[in-house]
RODO-2510 file (C-alpha; in nm, 4 decimals, decimal comma):
residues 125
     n   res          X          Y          Z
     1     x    -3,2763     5,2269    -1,2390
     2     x    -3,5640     5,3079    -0,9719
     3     x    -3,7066     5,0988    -0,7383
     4     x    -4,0024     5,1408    -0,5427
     5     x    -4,0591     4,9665    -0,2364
     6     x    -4,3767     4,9201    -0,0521
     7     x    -4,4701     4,8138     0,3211
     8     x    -4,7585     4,8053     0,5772
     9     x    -4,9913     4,5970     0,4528
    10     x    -5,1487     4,3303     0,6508
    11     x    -5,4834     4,1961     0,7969
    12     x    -5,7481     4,3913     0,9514
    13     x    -6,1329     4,4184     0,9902
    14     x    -6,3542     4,6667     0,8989
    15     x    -6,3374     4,9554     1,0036
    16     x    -5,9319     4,9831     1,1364
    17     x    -5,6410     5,1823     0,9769
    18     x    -5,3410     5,0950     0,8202
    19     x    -5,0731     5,3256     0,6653
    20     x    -4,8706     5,2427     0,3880
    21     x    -4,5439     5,3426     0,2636
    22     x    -4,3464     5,3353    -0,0864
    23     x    -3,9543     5,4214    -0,0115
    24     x    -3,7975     5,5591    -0,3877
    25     x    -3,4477     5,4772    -0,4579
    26     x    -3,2367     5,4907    -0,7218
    27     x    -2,9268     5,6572    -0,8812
    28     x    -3,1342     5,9663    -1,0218
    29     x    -3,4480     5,9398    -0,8238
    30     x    -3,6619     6,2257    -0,9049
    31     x    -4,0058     6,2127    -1,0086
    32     x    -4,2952     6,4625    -1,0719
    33     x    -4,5452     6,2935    -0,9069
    34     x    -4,6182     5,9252    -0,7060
    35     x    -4,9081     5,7916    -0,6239
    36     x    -5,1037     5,4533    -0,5602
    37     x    -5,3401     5,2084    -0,7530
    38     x    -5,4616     4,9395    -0,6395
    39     x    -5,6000     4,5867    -0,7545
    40     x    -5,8128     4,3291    -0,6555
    41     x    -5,9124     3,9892    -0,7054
    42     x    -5,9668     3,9705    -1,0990
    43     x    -6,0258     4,3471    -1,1247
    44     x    -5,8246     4,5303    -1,3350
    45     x    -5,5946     4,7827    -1,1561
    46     x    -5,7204     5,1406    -1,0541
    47     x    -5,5980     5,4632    -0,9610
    48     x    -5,6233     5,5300    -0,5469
    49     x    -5,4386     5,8561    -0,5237
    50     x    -5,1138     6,0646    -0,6265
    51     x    -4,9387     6,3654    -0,4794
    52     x    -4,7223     6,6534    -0,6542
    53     x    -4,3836     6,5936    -0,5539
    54     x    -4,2757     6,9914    -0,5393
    55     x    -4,6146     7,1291    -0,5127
    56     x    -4,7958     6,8597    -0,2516
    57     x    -5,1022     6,8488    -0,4499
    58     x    -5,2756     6,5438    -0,3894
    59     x    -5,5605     6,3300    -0,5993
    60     x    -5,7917     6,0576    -0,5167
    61     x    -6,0311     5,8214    -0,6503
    62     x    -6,4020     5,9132    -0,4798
    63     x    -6,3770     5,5999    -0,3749
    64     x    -6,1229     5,6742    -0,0989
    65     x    -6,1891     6,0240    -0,0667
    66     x    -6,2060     6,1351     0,2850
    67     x    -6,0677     5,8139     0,4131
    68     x    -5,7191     5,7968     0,2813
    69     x    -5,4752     6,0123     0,3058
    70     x    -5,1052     6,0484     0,0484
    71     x    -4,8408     6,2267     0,1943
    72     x    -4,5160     6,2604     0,1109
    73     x    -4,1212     6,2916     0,3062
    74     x    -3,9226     6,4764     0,0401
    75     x    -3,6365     6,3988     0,2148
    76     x    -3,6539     6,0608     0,2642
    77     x    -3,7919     6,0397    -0,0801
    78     x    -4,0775     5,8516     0,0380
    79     x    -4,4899     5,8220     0,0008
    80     x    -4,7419     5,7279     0,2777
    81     x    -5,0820     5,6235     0,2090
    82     x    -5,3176     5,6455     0,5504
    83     x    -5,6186     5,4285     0,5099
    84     x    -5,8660     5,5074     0,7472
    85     x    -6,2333     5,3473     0,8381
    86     x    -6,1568     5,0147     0,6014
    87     x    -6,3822     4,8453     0,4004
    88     x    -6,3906     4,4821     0,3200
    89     x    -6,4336     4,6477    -0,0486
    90     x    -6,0414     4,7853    -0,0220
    91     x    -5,8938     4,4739    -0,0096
    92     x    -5,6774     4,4766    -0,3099
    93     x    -5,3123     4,4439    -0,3636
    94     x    -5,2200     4,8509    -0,3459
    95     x    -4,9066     4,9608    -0,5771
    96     x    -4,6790     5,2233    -0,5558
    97     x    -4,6190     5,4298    -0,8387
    98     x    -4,3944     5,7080    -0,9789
    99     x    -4,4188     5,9606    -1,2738
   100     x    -4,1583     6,1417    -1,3871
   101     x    -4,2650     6,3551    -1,6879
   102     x    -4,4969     6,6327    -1,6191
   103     x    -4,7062     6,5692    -1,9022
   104     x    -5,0588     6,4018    -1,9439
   105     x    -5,2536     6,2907    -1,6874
   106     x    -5,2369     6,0483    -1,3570
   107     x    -5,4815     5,8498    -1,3400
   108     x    -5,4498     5,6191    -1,6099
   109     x    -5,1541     5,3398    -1,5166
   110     x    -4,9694     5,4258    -1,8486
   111     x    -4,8745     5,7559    -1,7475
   112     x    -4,6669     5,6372    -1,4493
   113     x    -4,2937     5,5379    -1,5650
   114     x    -4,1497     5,2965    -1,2212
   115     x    -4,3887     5,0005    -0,9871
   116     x    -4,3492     4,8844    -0,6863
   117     x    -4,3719     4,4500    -0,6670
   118     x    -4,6961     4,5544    -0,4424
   119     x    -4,8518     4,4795    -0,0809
   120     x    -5,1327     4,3370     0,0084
   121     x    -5,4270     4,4794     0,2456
   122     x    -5,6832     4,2497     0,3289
   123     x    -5,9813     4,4146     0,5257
   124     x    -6,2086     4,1283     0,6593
   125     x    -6,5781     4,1567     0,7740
***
């Protein structure tokens, strides 16, 4: 069994930072990828962004791009999302993912095998 675990969300206005982080655990945690989606109120969940566990390469959603930033702590088997210059617009409830089969794509939520419960980010006006 894996479990993802999320933290760092919280309230802020526009315009502030927040970093979030997914800790992976399990008796055979490995995975080929993790990543974030995110959803809001009654909007159906999206993709945010993913990195390559061995490799480091990352994805995002244009949404985010050059705002947020994955990362990863191989070691600690861990994910960090840095959300920079927020937007009311990014308040969602943002889930950790993992994928463990390097097959198919990423950004569809299907392709990702473990969730996190989720944390919420609220960015107010």
């Amino acid at each position: 069994q894996v479990q993802l675990v999320e933290s760092g969300g919280g309230l802020v206005q526009a315009g502030a930072s927040l970093r979030l982080s997914c800790a992976g655990s399990g008796r055979t945690f490995s995975s080929y990828a993790m990543g974030w989606f995110r959803q809001a109120p009654e909007k159906e969940r999206e993709f945010v962004a993913a990195i390559r566990w061995t490799s480091g390469s990352t994805f995002y959603a244009d949404s985010v791009k050059g705002r947020f930033t994955i990362s990863r702590d191989n070691a600690k088997n861990t994910v960090y999302l840095q959300m920079n210059s927020l937007k009311p617009e990014d308040t969602a409830v943002y889930y950790c993912a993992a994928k463990s089969r390097n097959t198919g794509g990423i950004y569809a939520m299907n392709e990702w095998d473990y969730w996190g419960k989720g944390t919420l980010v609220t960015v107010s006006s």
